[in-house]
C-alpha positions in Angstrom: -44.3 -2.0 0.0 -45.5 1.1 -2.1 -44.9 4.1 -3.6 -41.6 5.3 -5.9 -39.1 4.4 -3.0 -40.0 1.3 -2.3 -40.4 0.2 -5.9 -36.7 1.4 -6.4 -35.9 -0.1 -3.5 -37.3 -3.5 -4.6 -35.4 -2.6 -8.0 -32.0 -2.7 -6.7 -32.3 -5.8 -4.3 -33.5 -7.7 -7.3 -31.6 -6.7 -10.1 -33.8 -4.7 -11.6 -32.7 -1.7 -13.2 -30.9 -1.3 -16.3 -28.1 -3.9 -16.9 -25.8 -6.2 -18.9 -24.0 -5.6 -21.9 -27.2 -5.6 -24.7 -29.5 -4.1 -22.2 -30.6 -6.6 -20.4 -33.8 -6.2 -18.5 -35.4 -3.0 -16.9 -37.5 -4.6 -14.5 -41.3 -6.0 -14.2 -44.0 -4.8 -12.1 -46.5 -6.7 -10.3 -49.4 -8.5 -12.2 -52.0 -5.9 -13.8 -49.5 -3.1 -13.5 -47.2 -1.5 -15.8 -44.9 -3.8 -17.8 -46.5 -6.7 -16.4 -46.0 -8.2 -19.5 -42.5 -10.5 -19.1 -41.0 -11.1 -22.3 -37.5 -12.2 -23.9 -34.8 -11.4 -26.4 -32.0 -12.3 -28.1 -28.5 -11.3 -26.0 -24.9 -12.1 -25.9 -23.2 -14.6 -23.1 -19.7 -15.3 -23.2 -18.4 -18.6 -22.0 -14.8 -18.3 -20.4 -13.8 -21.8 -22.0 -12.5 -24.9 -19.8 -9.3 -26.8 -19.2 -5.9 -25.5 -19.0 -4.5 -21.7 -20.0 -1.7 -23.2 -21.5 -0.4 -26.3 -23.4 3.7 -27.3 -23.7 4.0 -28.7 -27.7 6.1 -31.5 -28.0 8.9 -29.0 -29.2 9.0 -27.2 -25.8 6.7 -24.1 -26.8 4.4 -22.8 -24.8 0.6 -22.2 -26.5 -1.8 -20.5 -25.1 -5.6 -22.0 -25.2 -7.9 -19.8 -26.1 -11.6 -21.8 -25.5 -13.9 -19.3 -24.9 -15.9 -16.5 -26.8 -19.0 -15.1 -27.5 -22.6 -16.7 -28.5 -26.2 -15.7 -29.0 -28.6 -16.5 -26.6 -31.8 -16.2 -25.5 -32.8 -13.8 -22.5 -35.1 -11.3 -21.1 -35.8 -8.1 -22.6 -37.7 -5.3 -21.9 -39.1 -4.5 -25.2 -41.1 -6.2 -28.1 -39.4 -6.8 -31.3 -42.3 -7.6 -33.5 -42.0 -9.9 -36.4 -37.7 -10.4 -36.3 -37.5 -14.6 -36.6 -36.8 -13.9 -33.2 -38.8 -16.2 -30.1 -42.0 -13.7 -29.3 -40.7 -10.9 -27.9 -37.0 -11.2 -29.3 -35.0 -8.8 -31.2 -34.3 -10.7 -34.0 -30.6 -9.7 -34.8 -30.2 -6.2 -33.9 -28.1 -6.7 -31.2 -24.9 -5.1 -30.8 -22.1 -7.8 -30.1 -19.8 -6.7 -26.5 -15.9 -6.4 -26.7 -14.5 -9.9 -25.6 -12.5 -9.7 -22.0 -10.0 -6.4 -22.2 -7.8 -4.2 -21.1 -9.2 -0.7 -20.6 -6.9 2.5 -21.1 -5.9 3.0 -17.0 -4.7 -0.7 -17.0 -7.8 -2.2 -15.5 -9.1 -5.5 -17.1 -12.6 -6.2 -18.3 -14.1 -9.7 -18.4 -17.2 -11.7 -17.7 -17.7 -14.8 -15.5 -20.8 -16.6 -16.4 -22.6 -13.6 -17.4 -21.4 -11.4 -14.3 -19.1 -8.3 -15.5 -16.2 -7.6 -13.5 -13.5 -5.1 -13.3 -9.8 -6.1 -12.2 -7.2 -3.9 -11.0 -3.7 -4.9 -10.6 -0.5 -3.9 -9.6 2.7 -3.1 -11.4 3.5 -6.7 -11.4 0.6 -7.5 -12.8 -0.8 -9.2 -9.4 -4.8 -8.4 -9.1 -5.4 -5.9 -5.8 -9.3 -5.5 -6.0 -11.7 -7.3 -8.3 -15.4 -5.6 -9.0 -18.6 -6.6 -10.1 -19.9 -4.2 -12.7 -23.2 -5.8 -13.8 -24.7 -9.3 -12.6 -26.0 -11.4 -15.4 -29.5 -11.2 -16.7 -32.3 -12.9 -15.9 -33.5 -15.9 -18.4 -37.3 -15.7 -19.4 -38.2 -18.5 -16.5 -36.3 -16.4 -14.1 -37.8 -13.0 -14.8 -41.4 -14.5 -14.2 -40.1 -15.9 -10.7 -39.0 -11.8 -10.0 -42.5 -11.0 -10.8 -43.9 -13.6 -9.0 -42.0 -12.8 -5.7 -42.7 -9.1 -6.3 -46.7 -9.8 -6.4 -46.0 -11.4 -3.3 -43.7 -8.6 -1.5 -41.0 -11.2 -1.5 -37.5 -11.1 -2.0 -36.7 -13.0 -5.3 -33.6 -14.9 -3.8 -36.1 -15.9 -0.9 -38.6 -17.5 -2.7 -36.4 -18.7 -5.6 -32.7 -19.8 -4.4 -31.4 -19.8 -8.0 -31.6 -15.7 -7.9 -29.4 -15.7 -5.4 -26.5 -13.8 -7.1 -23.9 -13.9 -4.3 -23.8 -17.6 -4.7 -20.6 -18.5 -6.5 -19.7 -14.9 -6.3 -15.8 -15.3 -5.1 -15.3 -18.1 -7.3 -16.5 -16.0 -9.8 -14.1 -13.5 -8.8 -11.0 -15.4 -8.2 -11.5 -16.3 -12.0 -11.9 -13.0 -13.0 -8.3 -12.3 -11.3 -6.5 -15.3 -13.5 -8.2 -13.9 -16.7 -6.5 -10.8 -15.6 -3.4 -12.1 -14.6 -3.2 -14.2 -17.3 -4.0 -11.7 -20.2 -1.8 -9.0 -18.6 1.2 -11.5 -19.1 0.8 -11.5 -22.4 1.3 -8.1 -22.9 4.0 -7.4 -25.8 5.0 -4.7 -22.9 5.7 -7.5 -20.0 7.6 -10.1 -22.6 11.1 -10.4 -22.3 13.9 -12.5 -24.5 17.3 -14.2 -23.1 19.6 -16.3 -24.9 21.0 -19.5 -23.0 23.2 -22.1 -24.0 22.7 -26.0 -22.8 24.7 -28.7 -24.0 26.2 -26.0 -26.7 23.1 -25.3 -28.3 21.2 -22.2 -28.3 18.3 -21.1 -27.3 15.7 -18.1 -26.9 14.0 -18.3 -23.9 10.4 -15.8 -23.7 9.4 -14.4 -20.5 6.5 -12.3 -19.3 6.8 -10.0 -16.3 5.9 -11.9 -13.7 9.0 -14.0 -14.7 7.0 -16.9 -16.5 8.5 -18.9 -19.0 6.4 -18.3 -21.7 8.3 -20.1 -24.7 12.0 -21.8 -25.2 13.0 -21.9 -29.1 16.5 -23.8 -30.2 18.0 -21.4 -32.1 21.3 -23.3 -33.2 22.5 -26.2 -32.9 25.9 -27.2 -31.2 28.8 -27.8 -33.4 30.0 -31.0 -34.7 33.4 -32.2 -32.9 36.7 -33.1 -35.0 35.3 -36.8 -34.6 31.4 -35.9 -35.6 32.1 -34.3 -38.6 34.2 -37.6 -40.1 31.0 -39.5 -38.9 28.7 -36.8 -41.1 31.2 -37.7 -43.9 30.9 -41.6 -43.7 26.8 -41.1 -43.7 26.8 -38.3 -46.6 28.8 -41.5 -48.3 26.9 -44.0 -47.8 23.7 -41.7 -47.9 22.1 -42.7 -44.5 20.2 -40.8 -42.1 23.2 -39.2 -39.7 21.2 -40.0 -36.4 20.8 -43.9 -38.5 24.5 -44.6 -38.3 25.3 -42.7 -35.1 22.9 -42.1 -32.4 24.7 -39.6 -31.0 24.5 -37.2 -33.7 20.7 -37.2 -33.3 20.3 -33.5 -32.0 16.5 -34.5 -31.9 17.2 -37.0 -28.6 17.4 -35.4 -25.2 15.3 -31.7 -26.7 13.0 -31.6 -24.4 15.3 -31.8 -21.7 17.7 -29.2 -22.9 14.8 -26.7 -23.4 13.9 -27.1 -19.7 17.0 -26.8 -18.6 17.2 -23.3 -20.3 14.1 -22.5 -18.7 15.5 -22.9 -15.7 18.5 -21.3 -16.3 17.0 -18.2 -17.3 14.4 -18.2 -14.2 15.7 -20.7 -11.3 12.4 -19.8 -9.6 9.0 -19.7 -11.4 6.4 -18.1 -9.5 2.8 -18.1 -10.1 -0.1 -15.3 -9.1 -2.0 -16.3 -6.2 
């Protein structure tokens, strides 16, 4: 394969032009032509996190886990930093760190999935209707040379080198992308809504996002004591004892996790999940 369009062509098929979110790589020639030098730099990769989105706290709340983020690491690069304390051919620290996963001003969602970029949309209910991959990940410094050695040989990369297939993993990648989306776009001060309900005669404040999801149940008051309860809080303010001590029953703490359920339910008698 010769000449400008078959170059480009081998460009796109392999990944080659300009991409990811510090540059990434521009491509590498054949040996003994131009830029047939490989060499790396210093990039940011962000790492979704593992285990579940959310946690229940022993008092019924609902946290949300937040175990990914950014790091440094090292990749390709087109250029030569020089001197930097970088690996040869790094960019020592001038690299411009990417916005963490995001909403974008129309309402699509930005995040990346093992160094693939992808854009979400969703719908008005915040379910995901088309997913897109905006930039694959780059190459590592071992992988770039396998691009040029498949290129000298007028070989597709993913032929010769089955970890450069990129649509491997793709919709998995993808169906993660949506629950990021999903997820985030739940908790949206926009999409949260409040209800009071009463179990038991105490009070709570029940959070909601959009799609209907409990999100958090808070006791607001307690129930009042009966003619009988408030002799027993007498008798235990006299003989300075812990209330729940003397009588059980008076232990508003027993039965809490219960109650908050309940006014989960009470508030959405359905919980429904994106698929």
């Amino acid at each position: 394969m010769s000449g400008n369009g078959g170059e480009n062509a081998h460009n796109n098929q392999f990944g080659g032009r300009d991409r990811g979110p510090t540059g990434g790589i521009k491509g590498t020639s054949a040996p003994g032509g131009p830029g047939n030098s490989v060499t790396g730099g210093w990039g940011w990769s962000y790492n979704p996190g593992k285990g579940p989105v959310t946690t229940t706290l022993p008092d019924g709340s609902i946290a949300i886990n937040i175990t990914g983020g950014w790091s440094k690491t090292w990749g390709p690069s087109a250029n030569n930093g020089g001197n930097t304390g970088a690996p040869p051919g790094g960019r020592g620290d001038n690299v411009v760190k990417p916005a963490t996963p995001a909403f974008n001003p129309d309402g699509t969602f930005n995040t990346v999935i093992d160094g693939f970029q992808y854009r979400v949309i969703l719908d008005t209910s915040g379910k995901s209707i088309e997913v897109q991959q905006t930039s694959p990940r780059s190459y590592t410094q071992k992988e770039n040379l396998q691009v040029a050695v498949a290129r000298a040989n007028n070989r597709y990369p993913a032929e010769m080198f089955p970890n450069l297939d990129f649509n491997k993993g793709e919709s998995e990648r993808k169906t993660i992308a949506c629950q990021q989306a999903e997820q985030a776009w739940t908790g949206k001060p926009e999409n949260i809504r409040l209800f009071d309900e009463s179990v038991d005669g105490f009070k709570y404040q029940v959070k909601l996002n959009g799609m209907g999801e409990v999100q958090s149940v808070i006791r607001t008051a307690l129930r009042p004591y009966t003619k009988a309860g408030n002799l027993k809080v007498a008798v235990a303010k006299a003989k300075h004892k812990e209330l729940g001590e003397m009588f059980p029953e008076l232990d508003f703490n027993r039965g809490e996790p219960e109650r908050q359920q309940q006014a989960g339910h009470k508030t959405v008698p359905v919980h429904t999940w994106c698929g």
